[in-house]
ZAVEXGU-322517 format. One line per field, with one value per residue (C-alpha): x, y, z; residue in three letters; residue number from 1. Coordinates in steps of 0.05 Angstrom, whole numbers, padded with zeros to 5 digits. Example, Ala and Ser with C-alpha at 12.3 -4.5 7.8 and 13.67 -1.06 7.14 Angstrom:
BEGIN
east	[00246|00273]
north	[-00090|-00021]
up	[00156|00143]
r	[ALA|SER]
k	[1|2]
***
This chain:
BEGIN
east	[-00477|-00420|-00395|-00352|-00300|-00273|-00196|-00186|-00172|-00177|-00138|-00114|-00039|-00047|-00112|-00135|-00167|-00100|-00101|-00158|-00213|-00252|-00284|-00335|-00369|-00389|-00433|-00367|-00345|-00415|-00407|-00340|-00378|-00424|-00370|-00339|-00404|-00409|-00335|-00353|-00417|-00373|-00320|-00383|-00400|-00336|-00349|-00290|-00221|-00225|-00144|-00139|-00125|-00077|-00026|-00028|00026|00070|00052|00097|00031|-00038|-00054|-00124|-00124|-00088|-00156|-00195|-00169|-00169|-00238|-00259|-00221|-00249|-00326|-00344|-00287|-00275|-00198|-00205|-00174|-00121|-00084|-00062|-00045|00016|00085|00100|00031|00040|00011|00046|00008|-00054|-00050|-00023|-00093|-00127|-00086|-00088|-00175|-00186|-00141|-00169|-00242|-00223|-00232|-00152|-00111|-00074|-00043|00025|00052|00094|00145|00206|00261|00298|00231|00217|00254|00222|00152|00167|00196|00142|00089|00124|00147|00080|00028|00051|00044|00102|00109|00155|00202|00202|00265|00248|00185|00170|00155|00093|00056|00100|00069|-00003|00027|00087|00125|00162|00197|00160|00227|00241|00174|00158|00204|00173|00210|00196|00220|00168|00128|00102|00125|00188|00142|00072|00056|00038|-00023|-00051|-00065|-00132|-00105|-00147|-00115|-00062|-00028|00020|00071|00094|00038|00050|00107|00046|00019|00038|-00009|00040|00092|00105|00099|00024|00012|00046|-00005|-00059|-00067|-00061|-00128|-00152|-00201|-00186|-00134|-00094|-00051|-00013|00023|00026|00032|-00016|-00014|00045|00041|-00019|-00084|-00077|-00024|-00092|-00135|-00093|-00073|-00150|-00170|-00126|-00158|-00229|-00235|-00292|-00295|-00267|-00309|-00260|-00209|-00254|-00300|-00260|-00215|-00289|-00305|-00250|-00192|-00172|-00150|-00073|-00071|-00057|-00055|-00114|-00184|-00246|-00294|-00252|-00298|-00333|-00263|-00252|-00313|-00308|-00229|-00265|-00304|-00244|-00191|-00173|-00127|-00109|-00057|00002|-00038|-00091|-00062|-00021|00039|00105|00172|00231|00285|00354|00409|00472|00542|00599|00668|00720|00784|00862|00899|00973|01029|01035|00956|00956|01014|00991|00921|00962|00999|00933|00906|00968|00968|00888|00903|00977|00997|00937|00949|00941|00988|00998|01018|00956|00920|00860|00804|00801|00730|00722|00774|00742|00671|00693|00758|00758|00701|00739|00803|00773|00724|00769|00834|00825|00780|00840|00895|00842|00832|00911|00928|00884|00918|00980|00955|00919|00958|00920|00960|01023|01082|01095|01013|01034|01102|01067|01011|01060|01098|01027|01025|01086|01061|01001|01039|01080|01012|01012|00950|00880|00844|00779|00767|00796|00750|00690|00701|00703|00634|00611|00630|00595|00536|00532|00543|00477|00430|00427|00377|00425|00430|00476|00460|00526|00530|00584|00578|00626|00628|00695|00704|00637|00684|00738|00701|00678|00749|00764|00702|00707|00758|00719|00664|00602|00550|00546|00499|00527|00465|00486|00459|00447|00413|00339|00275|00282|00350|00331|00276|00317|00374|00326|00285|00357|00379|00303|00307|00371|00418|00463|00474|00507|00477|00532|00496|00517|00467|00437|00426|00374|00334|00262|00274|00249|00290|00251|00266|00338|00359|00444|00467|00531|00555|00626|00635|00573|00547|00552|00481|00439|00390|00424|00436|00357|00360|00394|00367|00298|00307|00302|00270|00209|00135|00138|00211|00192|00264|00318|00357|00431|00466|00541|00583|00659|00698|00773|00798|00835|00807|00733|00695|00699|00662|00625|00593|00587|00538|00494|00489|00474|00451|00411|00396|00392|00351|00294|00246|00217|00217|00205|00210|00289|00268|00206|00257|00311|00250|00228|00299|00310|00369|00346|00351|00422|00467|00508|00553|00499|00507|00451|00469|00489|00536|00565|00567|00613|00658|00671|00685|00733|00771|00774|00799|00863|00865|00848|00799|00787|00762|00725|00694|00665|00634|00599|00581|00543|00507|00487|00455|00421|00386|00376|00332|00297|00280|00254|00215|00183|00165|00125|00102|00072|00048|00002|-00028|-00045|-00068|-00109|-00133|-00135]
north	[00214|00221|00164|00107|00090|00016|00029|-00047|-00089|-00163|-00194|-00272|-00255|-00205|-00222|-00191|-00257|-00289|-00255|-00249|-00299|-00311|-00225|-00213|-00144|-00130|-00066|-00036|-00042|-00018|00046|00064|00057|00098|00153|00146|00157|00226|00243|00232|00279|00338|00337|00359|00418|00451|00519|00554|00532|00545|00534|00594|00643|00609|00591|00647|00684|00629|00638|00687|00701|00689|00658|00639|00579|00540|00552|00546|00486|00456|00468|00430|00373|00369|00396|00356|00310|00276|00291|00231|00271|00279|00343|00363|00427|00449|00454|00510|00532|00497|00425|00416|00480|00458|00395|00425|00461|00403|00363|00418|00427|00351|00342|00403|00380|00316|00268|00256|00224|00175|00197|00177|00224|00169|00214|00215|00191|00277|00307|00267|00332|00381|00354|00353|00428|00453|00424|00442|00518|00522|00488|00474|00394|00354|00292|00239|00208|00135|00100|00028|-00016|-00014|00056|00051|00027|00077|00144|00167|00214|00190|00211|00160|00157|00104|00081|00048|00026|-00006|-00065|-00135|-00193|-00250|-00309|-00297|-00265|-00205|-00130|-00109|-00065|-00096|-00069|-00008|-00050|-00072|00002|00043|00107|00164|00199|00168|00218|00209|00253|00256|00202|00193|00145|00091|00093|00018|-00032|-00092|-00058|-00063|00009|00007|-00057|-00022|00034|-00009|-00055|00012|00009|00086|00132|00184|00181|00242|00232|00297|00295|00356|00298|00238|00227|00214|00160|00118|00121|00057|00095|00145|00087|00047|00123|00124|00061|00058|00131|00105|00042|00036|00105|00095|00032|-00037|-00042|-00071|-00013|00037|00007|00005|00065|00110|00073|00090|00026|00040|00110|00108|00179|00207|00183|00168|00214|00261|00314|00252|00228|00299|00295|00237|00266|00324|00297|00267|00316|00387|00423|00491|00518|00582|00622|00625|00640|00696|00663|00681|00648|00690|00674|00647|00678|00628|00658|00598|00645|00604|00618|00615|00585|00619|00569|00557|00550|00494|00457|00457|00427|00385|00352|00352|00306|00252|00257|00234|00185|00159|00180|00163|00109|00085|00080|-00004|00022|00001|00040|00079|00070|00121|00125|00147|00201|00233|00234|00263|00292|00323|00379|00401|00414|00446|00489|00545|00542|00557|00496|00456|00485|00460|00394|00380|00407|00350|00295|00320|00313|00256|00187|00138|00171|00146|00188|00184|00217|00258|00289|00294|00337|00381|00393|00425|00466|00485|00503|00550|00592|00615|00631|00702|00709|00668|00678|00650|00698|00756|00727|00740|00814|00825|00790|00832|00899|00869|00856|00925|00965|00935|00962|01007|00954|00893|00835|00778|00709|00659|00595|00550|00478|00487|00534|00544|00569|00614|00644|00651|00689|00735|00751|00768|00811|00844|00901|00919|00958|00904|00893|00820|00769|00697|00637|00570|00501|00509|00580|00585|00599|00675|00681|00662|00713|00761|00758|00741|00805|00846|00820|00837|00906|00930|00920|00876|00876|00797|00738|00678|00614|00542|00490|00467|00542|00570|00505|00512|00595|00634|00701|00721|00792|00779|00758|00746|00676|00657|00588|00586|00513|00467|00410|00351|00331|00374|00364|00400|00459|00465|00476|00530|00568|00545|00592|00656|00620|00629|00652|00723|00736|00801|00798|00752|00720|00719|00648|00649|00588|00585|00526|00519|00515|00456|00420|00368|00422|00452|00399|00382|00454|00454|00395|00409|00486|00492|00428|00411|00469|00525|00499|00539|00500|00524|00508|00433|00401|00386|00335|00307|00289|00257|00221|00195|00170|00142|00189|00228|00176|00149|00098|00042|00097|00132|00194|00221|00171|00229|00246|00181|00169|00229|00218|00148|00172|00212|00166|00121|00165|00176|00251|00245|00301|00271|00206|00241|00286|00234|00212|00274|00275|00209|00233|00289|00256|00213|00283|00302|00247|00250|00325|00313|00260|00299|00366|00305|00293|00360|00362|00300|00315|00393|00372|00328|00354|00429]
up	[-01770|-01801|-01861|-01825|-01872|-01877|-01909|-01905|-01967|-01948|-01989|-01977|-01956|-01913|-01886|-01821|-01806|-01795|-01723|-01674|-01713|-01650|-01643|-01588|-01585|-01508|-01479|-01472|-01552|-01562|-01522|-01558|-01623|-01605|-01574|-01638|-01684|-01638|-01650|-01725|-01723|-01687|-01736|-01788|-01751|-01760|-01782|-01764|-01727|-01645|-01644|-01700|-01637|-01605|-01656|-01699|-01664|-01691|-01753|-01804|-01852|-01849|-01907|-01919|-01966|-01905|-01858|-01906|-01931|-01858|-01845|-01911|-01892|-01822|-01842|-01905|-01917|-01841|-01854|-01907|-01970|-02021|-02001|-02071|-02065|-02114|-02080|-02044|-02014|-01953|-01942|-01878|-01844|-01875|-01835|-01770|-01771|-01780|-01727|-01673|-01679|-01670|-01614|-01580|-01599|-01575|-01634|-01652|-01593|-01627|-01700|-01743|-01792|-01845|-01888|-01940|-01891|-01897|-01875|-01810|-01764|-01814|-01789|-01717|-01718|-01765|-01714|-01654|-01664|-01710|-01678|-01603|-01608|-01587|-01637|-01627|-01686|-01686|-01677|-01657|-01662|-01585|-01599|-01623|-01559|-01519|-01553|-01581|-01624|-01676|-01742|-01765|-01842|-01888|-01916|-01840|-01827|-01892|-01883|-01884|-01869|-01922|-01877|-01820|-01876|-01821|-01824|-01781|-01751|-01747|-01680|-01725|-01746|-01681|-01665|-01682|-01696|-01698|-01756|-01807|-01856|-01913|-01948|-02016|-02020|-02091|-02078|-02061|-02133|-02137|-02100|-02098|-02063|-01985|-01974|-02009|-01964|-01897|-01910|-01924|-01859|-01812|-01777|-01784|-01777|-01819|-01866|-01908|-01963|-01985|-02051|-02116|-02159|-02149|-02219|-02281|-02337|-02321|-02293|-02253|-02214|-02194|-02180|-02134|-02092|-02085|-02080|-02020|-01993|-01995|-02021|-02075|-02096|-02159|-02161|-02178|-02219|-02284|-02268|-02271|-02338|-02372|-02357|-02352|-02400|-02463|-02499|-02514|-02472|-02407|-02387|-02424|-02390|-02423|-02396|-02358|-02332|-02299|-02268|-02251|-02213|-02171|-02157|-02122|-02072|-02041|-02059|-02045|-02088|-02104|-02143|-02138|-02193|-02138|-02077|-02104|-02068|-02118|-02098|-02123|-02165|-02132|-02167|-02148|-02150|-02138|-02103|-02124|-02074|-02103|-02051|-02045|-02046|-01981|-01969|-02032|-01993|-01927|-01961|-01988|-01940|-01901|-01945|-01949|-01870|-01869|-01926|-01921|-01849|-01805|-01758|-01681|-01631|-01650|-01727|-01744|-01804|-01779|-01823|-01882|-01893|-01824|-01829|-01889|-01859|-01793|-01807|-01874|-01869|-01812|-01843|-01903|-01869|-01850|-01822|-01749|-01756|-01789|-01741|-01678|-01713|-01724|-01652|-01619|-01669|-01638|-01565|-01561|-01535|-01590|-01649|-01674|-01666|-01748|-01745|-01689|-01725|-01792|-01762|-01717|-01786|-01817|-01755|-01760|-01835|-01806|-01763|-01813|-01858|-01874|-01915|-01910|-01981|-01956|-01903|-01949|-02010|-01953|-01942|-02015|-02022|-01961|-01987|-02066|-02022|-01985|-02043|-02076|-02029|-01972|-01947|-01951|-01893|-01905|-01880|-01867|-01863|-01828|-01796|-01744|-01684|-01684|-01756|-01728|-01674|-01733|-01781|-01715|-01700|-01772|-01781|-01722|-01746|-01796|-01755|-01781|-01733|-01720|-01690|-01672|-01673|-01649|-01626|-01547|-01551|-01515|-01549|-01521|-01532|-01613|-01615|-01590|-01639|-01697|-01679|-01671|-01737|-01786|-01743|-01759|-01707|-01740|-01816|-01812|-01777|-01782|-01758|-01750|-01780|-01717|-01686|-01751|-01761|-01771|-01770|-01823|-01855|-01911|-01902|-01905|-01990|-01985|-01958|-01961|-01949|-01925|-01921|-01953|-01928|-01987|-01966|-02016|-01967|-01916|-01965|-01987|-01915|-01914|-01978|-01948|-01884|-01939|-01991|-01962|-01971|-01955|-01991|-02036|-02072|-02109|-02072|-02079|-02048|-02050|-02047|-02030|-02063|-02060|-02138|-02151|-02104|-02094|-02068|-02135|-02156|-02099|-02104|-02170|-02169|-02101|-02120|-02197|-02217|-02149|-02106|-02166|-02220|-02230|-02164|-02108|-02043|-02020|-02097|-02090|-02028|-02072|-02129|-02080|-02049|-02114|-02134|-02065|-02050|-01989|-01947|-01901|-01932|-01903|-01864|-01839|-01880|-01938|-01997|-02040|-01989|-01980|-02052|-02057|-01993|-02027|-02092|-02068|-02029|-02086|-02136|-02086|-02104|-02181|-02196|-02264|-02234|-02179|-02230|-02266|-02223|-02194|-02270|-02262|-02199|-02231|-02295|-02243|-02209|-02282|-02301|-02240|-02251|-02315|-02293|-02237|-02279|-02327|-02274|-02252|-02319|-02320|-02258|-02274|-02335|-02307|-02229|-02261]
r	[UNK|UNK|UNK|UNK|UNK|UNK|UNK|UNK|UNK|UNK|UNK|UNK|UNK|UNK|UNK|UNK|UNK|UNK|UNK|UNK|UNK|UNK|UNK|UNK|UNK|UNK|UNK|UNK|UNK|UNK|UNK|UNK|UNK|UNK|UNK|UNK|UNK|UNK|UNK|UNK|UNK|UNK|UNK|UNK|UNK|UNK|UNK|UNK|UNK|UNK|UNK|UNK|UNK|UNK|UNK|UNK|UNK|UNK|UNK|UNK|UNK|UNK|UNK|UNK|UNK|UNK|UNK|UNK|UNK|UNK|UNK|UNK|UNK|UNK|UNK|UNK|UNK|UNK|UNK|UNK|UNK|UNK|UNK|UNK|UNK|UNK|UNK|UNK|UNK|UNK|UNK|UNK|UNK|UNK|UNK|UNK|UNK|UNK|UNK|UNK|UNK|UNK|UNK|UNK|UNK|UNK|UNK|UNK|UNK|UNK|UNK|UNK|UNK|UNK|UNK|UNK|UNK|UNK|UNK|UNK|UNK|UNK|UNK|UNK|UNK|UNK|UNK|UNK|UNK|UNK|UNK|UNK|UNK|UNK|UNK|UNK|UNK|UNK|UNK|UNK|UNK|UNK|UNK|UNK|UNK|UNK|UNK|UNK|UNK|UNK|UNK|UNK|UNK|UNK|UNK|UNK|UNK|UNK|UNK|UNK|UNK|UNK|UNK|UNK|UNK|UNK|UNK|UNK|UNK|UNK|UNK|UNK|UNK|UNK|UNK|UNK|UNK|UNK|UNK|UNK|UNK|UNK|UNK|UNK|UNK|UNK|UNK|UNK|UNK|UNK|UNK|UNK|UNK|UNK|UNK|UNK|UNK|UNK|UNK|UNK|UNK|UNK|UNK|UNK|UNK|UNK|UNK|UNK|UNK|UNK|UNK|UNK|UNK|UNK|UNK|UNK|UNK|UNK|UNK|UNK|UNK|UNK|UNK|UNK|UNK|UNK|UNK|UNK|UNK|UNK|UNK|UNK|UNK|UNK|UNK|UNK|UNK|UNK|UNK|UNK|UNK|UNK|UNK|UNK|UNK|UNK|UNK|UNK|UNK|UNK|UNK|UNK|UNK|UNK|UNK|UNK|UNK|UNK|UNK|UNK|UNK|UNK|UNK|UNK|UNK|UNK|UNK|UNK|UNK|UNK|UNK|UNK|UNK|UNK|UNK|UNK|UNK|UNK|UNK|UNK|UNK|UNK|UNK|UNK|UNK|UNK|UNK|UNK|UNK|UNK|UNK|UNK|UNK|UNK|UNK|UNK|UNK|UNK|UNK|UNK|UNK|UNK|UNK|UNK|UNK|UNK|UNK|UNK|UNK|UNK|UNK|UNK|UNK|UNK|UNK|UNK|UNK|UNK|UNK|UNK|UNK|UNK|UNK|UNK|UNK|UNK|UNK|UNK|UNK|UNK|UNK|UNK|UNK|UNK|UNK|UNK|UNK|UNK|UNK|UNK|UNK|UNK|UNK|UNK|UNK|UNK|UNK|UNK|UNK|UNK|UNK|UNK|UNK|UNK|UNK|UNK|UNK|UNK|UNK|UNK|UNK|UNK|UNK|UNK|UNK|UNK|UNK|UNK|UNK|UNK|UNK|UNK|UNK|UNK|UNK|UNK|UNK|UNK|UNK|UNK|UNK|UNK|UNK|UNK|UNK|UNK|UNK|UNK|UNK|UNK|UNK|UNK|UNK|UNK|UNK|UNK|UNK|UNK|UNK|UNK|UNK|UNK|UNK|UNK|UNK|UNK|UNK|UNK|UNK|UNK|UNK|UNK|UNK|UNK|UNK|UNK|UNK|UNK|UNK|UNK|UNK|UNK|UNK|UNK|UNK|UNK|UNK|UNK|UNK|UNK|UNK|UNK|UNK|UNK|UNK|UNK|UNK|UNK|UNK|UNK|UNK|UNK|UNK|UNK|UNK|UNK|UNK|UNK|UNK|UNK|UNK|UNK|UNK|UNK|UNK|UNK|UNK|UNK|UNK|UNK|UNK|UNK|UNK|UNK|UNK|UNK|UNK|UNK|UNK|UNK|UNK|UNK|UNK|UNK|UNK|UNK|UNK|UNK|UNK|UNK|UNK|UNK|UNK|UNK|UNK|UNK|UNK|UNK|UNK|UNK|UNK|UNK|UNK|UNK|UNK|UNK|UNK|UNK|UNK|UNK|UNK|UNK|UNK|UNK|UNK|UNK|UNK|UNK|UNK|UNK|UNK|UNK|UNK|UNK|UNK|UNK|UNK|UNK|UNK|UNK|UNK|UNK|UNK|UNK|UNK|UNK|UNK|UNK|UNK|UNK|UNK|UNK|UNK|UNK|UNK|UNK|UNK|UNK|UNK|UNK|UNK|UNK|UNK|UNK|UNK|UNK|UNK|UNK|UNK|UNK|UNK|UNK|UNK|UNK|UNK|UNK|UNK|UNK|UNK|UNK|UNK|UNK|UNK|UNK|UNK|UNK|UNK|UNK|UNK|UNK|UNK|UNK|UNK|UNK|UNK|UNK|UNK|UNK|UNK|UNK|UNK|UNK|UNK|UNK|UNK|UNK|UNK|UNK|UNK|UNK|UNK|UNK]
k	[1|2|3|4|5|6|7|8|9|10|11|12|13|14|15|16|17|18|19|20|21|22|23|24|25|26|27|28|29|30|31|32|33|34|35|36|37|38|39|40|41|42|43|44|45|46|47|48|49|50|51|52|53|54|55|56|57|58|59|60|61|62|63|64|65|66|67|68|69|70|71|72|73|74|75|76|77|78|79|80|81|82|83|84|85|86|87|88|89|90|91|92|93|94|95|96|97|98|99|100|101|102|103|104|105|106|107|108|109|110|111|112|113|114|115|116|117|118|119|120|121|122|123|124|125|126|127|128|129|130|131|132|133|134|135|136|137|138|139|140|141|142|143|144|145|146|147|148|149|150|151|152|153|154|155|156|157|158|159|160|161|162|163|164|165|166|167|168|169|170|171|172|173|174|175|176|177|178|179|180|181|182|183|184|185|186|187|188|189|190|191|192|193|194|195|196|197|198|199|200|201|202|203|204|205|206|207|208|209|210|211|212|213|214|215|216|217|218|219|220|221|222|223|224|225|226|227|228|229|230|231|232|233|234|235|236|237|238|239|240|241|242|243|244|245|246|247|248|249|250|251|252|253|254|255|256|257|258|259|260|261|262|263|264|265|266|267|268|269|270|271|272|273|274|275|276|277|278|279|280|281|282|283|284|285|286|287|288|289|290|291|292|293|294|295|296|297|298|299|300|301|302|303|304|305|306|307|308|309|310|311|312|313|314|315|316|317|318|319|320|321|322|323|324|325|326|327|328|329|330|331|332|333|334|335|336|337|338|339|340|341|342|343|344|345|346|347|348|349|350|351|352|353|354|355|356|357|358|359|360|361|362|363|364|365|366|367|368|369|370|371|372|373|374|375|376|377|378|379|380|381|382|383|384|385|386|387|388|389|390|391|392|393|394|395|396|397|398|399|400|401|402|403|404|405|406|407|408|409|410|411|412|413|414|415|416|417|418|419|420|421|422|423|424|425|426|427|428|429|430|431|432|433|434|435|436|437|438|439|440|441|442|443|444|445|446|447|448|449|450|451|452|453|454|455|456|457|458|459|460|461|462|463|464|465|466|467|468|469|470|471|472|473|474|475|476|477|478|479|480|481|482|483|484|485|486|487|488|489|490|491|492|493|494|495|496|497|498|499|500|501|502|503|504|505|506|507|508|509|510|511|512|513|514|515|516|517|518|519|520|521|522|523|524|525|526|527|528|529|530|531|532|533|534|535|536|537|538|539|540|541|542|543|544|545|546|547|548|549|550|551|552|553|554|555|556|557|558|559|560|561|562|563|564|565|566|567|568|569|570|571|572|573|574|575|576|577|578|579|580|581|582|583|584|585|586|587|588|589|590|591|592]
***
């Protein structure tokens, strides 16, 4: 019989005693133990993964390490473990095996996934296009009774309301789940935080923490990861300051190979050096596009109508923030996109007529345009892309169909073979255009954000991102669909920002300081996580994003201003790299 693990810590404030004192065990509880202590000795005798065959087809590689690591989990470890495997080998797959065997064996019908607040839809595509199991993401705490199988981010879960002193969402705790697993686990290296506590009172099973870094400045930080894995392992606290604490040094342990030891038997990790996995080098080119005179004053005045100009029908002011989150991107994405934009200002009844002749006036502007230097600034990186290789496919990026449908007009003359990928596109319908574009048929795939998420195009290197997202989540996204295990080549990500203009800026920050830094894939998201920036501010928008739009609106149009503070942000993401690769350090110097 398998070990039955008790992940409870009964401590006086958030005592499990406080509800249900008066327990009874009837025939009934007694047969479900006993069911259970079976379910426990089957997960032992895994040996090799019955799901294996019917997945595989979704997978783009076969990578051993991922199986192998599965069946270890399931086999020796009762999926109780630290997943520590380095970033970029694929933790996620790893635990889709294990997930898929036990529900098909039979021994996981109830399981939460708890993750950084930007990788909750990563987890539900990666599980359903991967491993055929539909998840559902928690919005609301009535949720948890209303599904057996749940993926909810920490940061919303975690809350706990000090007046009734209880969790926002407690019902979490009333439920024994089957398995509980944890990304970027690292971020519960503090026991006297809610999120450690949240964790804690889950009633589970079998329990997986994945993180590449359990470990930075102090040992404690180890302890309190593990102690909340498989309480006792580590033995308490004073046992494990006697016997594993330097006096004065808290990252070097007394007897490490012993510490090292005791790590194993509840930890898997294997590293990139291994696995012969080798992530490519992003080479990151910025296009910066002159604007003629006409194109800078029809920006121009674009601006001063959403930020002087913009009111309702009463006269009253419509609220700028608003325009520059919805409006804004529009307008500077590409100028059908603007002209579309403008033309339903001008239609629509709520506008004031001031709103309404100020607009007219900028289309008035646009139909006298005789040149568009973004779409001309396009071909030219086309043709700089063709001539590299005779083996070249190009990758572009827009977030709005109708500048898609644009840059399809304007391409068209030019004999290139084209595939459009949108939002609203079937599962066939992807796989047939995804299959057209790796087997030649087209040399350009132009997709909208929505239409390529959770596809992979490693055998395509050129991306070009004709308008950019300010969420540098969003554009990790992007990179992240050729930035992939499996890409043989460097990779070559363009970026179009208007000179004299925030996108200069704006670019400048997300793509070389962010995006383009010398990580791979899935360590940008760890290092937002860790500074609390991947998740939505007060608008509803990434915080990064929001911090920007903000800025922007109140520098009224200085770049100076604005550009100091992009400056900030980006000393913030600075420290928080550093921090992270000291990170990587202390725990590879000690797990390795």
């Amino acid at each position: 019989m398998g070990e039955i693990i008790i992940n409870q810590d009964f401590e006086e404030d958030f005592s499990l005693f406080e509800e249900g004192k008066d327990m009874e065990f009837d025939s009934s509880e007694i047969l479900e133990l006993k069911k259970e202590a079976q379910s426990m000795k089957s997960d032992e005798e895994v040996d090799d993964l019955l799901t294996y065959n019917q997945i595989k087809k979704n997978l783009a590689y076969d990578l051993p390490h991922q199986r192998e690591g599965a069946i270890r989990l399931l086999k020796e470890l009762n999926a109780t473990a630290l997943l520590a495997d380095e970033v970029g080998l694929g933790k996620t797959i790893t635990t889709g095996f294990v997930l898929k065997e036990g529900i098909v064996r039979g021994f996981i019908k109830k399981c939460v996934i708890l993750t950084p607040p930007s990788l909750v839809t990563q987890w539900q595509e990666e599980l359903k296009e991967k491993f055929e199991l539909d998840f559902t993401i928690l919005e609301k705490n009535e949720d948890w009774n209303k599904h057996s199988f749940l993926i909810a981010s920490i940061d919303k879960v975690k809350i706990f309301d000090k007046n009734i002193l209880k969790f926002k969402h407690s019902e979490a705790h009333k439920i024994s789940w089957d398995l509980v697993i944890v990304d970027e686990a690292h971020k519960l290296k503090e026991k006297n935080t809610v999120r450690w506590r949240f964790v804690d009172r889950l009633q589970k099973k079998r329990f997986l923490l994945l993180t590449a870094t359990p470990f930075q400045n102090d040992l404690l930080e180890l302890y309190n990861l593990l102690h909340l894995l498989k309480k006792g392992h580590l033995g308490t606290i004073k046992e494990f300051r006697r016997k594993f604490l330097h006096k004065g040094n808290k990252r070097h342990p007394l007897n490490p190979l012993e510490l090292k030891k005791r790590l194993d038997e509840v930890m898997i990790r294997r590293r990139r050096d291994e696995t012969n996995i080798d992530y490519k080098e992003r080479i990151p080119r910025i296009i910066t596009i002159e604007q003629t005179p006409q194109e800078k004053m029809i920006y121009e005045n674009t601006v001063r109508l959403l930020k002087e100009n913009y009111f309702r029908t009463d006269g009253n002011e419509i609220n700028g923030r608003l325009v520059i989150y919805a409006i804004l991107p529009k307008v500077t994405s590409s100028s059908k996109s603007a002209i579309e934009t403008l033309t339903k200002i001008v239609e629509n009844e709520k506008y004031h007529n001031i709103t309404k002749e100020f607009a007219q006036g900028i289309l008035d502007d646009y139909s006298k345009l005789e040149k568009d230097s973004k779409i001309e600034k396009l071909l030219e990186v086309i043709k700089e892309i063709q001539a590299r290789s005779d083996d070249e496919k190009t990758l572009i990026y827009t977030r709005h169909p109708t500048t898609l449908r644009y840059i399809v007009e304007k391409l068209e003359p030019f004999n290139l073979k084209i595939i459009e990928f949108q939002g609203g596109l079937s599962r066939e319908e992807k796989a047939e255009r995804i299959n057209a574009f790796k087997n030649g048929e087209a040399d350009i795939l132009i997709s909208t954000d929505t239409g390529a998420e959770g596809l992979n195009f490693q055998f395509c290197r050129n991306l070009v991102n004709y308008d950019l997202p300010w969420n540098p989540m969003s554009v990790e996204q992007r990179i992240g669909r050729l930035d992939r295990i499996g890409q043989k080549r460097e990779m070559y990500l363009y970026s179009f920002a208007t000179k004299g203009t925030m996108e200069e800026n704006v670019v400048d920050l997300i793509i070389n300081k962010m995006c383009c830094v010398g990580l791979v894939i899935g360590e940008l998201p760890i290092i937002l996580f860790n500074l609390g920036l991947d998740s939505d501010g007060k608008a509803g928008k990434n915080k990064i994003e929001e911090r920007l739009m903000n800025s922007f609106i109140d520098s009224k149009g200085n770049l100076d201003i604005f550009s100091q503070e992009v400056g900030e942000i980006a000393e913030t993401i600075s420290k928080g790299m550093k921090d992270y690769q000291e990170s990587k350090k202390a725990s590879s110097e000690l797990l390795d």
